[in-house]
Structure formats: C-alpha cells, structure tokens
C-alpha positions in Angstrom: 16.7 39.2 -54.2 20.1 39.6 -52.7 21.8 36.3 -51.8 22.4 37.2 -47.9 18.1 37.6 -47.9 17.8 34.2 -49.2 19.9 32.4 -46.7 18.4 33.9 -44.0 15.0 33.0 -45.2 16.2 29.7 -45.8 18.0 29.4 -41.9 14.5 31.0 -40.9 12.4 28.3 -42.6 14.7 25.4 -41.8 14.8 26.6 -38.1 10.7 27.0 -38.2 10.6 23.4 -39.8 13.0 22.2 -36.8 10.4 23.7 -34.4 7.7 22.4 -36.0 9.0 19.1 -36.5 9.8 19.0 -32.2 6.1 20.3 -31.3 4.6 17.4 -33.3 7.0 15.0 -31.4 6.9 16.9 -28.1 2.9 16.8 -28.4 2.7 13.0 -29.3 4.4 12.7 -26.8 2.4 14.5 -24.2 -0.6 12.5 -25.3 1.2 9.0 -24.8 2.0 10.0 -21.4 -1.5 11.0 -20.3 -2.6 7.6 -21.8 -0.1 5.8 -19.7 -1.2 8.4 -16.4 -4.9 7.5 -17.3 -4.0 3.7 -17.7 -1.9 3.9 -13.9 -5.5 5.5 -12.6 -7.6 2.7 -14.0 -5.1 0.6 -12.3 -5.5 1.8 -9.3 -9.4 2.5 -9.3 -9.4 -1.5 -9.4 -7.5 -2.4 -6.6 -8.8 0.5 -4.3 -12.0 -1.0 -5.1 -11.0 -4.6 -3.9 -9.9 -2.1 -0.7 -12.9 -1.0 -0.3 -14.7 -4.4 -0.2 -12.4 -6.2 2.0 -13.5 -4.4 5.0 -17.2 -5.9 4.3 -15.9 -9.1 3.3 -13.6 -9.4 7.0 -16.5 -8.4 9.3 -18.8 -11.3 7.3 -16.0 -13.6 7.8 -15.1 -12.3 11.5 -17.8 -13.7 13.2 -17.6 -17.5 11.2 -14.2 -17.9 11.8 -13.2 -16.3 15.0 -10.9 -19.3 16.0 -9.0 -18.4 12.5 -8.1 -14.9 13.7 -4.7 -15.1 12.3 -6.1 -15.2 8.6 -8.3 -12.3 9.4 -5.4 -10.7 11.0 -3.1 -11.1 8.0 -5.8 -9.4 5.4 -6.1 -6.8 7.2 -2.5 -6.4 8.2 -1.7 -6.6 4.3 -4.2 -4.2 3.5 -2.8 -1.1 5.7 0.5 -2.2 4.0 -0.9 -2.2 0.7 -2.7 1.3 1.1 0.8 3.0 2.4 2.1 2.0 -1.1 1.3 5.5 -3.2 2.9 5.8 -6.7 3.4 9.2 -9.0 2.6 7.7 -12.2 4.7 10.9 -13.7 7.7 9.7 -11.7 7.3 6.0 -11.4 10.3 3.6 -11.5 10.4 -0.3 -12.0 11.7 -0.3 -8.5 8.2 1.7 -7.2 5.7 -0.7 -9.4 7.4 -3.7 -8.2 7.4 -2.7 -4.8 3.4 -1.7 -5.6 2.8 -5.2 -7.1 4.5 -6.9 -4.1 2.3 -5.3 -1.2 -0.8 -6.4 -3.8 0.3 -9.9 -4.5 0.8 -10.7 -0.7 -2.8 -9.2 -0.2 -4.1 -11.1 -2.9 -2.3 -14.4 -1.2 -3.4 -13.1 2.3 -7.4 -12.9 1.0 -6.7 -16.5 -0.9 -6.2 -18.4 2.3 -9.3 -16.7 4.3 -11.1 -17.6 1.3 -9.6 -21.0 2.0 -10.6 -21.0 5.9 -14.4 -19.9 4.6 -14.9 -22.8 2.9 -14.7 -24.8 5.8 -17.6 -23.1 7.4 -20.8 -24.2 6.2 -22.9 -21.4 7.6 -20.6 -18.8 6.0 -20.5 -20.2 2.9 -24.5 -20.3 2.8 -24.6 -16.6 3.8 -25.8 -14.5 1.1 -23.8 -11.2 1.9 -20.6 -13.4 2.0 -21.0 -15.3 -1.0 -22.6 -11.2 -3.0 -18.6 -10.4 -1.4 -17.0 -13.1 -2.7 -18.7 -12.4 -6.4 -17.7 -9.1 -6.3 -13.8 -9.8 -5.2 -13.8 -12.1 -8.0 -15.2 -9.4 -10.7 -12.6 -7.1 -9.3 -9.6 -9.7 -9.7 -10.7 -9.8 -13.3 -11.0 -5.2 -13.9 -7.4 -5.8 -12.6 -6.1 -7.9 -14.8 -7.6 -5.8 -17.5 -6.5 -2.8 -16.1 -3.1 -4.2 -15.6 -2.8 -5.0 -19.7 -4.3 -2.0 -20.8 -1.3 -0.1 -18.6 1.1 -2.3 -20.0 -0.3 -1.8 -23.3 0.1 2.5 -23.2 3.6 2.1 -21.7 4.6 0.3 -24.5 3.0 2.8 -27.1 4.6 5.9 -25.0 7.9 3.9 -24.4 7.9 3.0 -28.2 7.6 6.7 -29.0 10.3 7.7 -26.9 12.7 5.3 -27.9 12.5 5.7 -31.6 14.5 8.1 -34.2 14.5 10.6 -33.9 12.0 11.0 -31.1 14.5 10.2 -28.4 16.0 13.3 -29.3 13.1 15.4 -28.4 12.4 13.3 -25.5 15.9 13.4 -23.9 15.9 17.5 -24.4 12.2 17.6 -22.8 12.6 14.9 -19.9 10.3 11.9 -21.4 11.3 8.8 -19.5 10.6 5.5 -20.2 7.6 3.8 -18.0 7.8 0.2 -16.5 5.7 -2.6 -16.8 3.8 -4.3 -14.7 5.3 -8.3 -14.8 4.5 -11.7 -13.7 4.4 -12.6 -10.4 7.4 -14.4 -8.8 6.8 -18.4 -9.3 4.2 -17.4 -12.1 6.4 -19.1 -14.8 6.1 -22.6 -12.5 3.7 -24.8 -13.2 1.2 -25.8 -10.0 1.5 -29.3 -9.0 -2.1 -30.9 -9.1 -2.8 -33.7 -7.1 -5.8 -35.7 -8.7 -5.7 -38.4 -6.2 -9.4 -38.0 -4.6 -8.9 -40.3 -1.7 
C-alpha cells in the first residue's frame, strides 16, 4: 500500500471516529433534554390541576364567606395571573421559572388565607364537597413538590452532561443550554416563629 493511501485512510477513520464520537454525545444529549421537557410537563400538569380545582373550591367557599370577598377576590385574581405565566421549556431561563414560581407562590399564599377564613365557618367546614376540595388541594400540593424534584433532578443530569469534558464541546457547536432550577421560596431559609402560648 502506498503511504499517501494509508494517511488518508487514517484522516478518514479518525474523522469517522470524531463523528461518531459527537453523535453519541449529541444523542445523550437529546435524551437528557427530553427528560428535562417531560419533567417541566409533569410540572405543569400539577399546578394546572390545582387550577382546575380552585374554581370548585371558590364557588364552595363563595357562598360561606361572602363578607370575606376580598380573600375570594385575591384567589381568583392570582389565578388569572398565574395562568398568563406560559414557559417554553426548550427556551426557559432562570429569569422565566422564577418569575413562574412567583405568580404560583403568591397563589399558593392567596389559597392559604381563604383556607384560613374557612375555618372560621362552621357550616363550611362541615360541608362535604368543601372538605373532598380541600383533600384534593392538599394531594396536589404534594404531586407538586414531587414534580418540582423530579425537574430539578433531570436538569441536573442534562446540565451535568453539558457541562462536562468534552461534552460542552458538542453542546456549544449544537446549542445545548444549561436549564435552571426550580429554588426555595423567598423567606424559606427562616425559621417560623411558633407561639405555644394557648391562652
């Protein structure tokens, strides 16, 4: 074999090798990122289904408490807010999420204080489609939290892969960007003051 065939077989293998080497990456990859897409969907399945109830849940509570409109008023006030918030989970930015996990947490606090108004009416709190609303609210909370982790969880698998050597390479030539997290809410790291004093 002449010497000019055998370097271009060689350039011809190293080159496939090289292109081999970037699909397996570039693939891995792809994968990752349709975990972390699939993960954001969960994500939102949860709190679209805490949407959905809290339509039920107001109308039970409407009639109870009609002197504590402004409670009602505010759940449903942060609800239209918190539907208008619409992320691309191939384009999403720390600044999208944490404006997502705002509009959330102030439905979440707006839902916590007409939960507190309930409790002060007896006949509401006896009601068996109220309380069936409540339960439900509650089981969501939790498929949120779990949804939340499991996002956080594939971000950091796919942000991990993107990140190392000499993946980032083959990320940075195909686009890959790294995904944020979804974090703590603000005051989360404070302890709440607890007042035993049952007087």
């Amino acid at each position: 074999m002449k010497k000019n065939t055998l370097t271009w077989i060689l350039v011809i293998g190293a080159i496939a090798l090289l292109g081999l080497w970037m699909m397996k990456g570039y693939n891995a990859m792809v994968v990752e990122q349709e975990n972390v897409e699939n993960a954001w969907g969960q994500v939102e399945a949860s709190y679209q289904h805490r949407m959905d109830l809290i339509p039920s849940l107001a109308k039970s509570v409407e009639a109870a408490v009609k002197g504590e409109m402004k409670e009602y008023t505010s759940v449903m006030e942060a609800r239209a807010k918190a539907t208008q918030v619409v992320i691309d989970p191939s384009n999403m930015t720390e600044e999208q999420l944490r404006n997502f996990q705002q509009t959330q947490g102030e439905l979440t606090q707006a839902l916590n204080r007409l939960m507190v108004v309930a409790e002060a009416y007896p006949e509401l709190k006896a009601s068996e489609q109220f309380n069936g609303l409540r339960a439900q609210l509650e089981g969501v909370a939790n498929r949120i939290t779990v949804a939340r982790k499991t996002f956080n969880d594939c971000a950091q698998v796919y942000n991990t892969l993107i990140r190392r050597f000499p993946n980032n390479i083959v990320a940075g030539i195909f686009g890959f960007t790294k995904r944020p997290y979804f974090e703590a809410e603000e005051g989360a790291e404070k302890a709440p003051e607890l007042n035993f004093n049952f007087d």
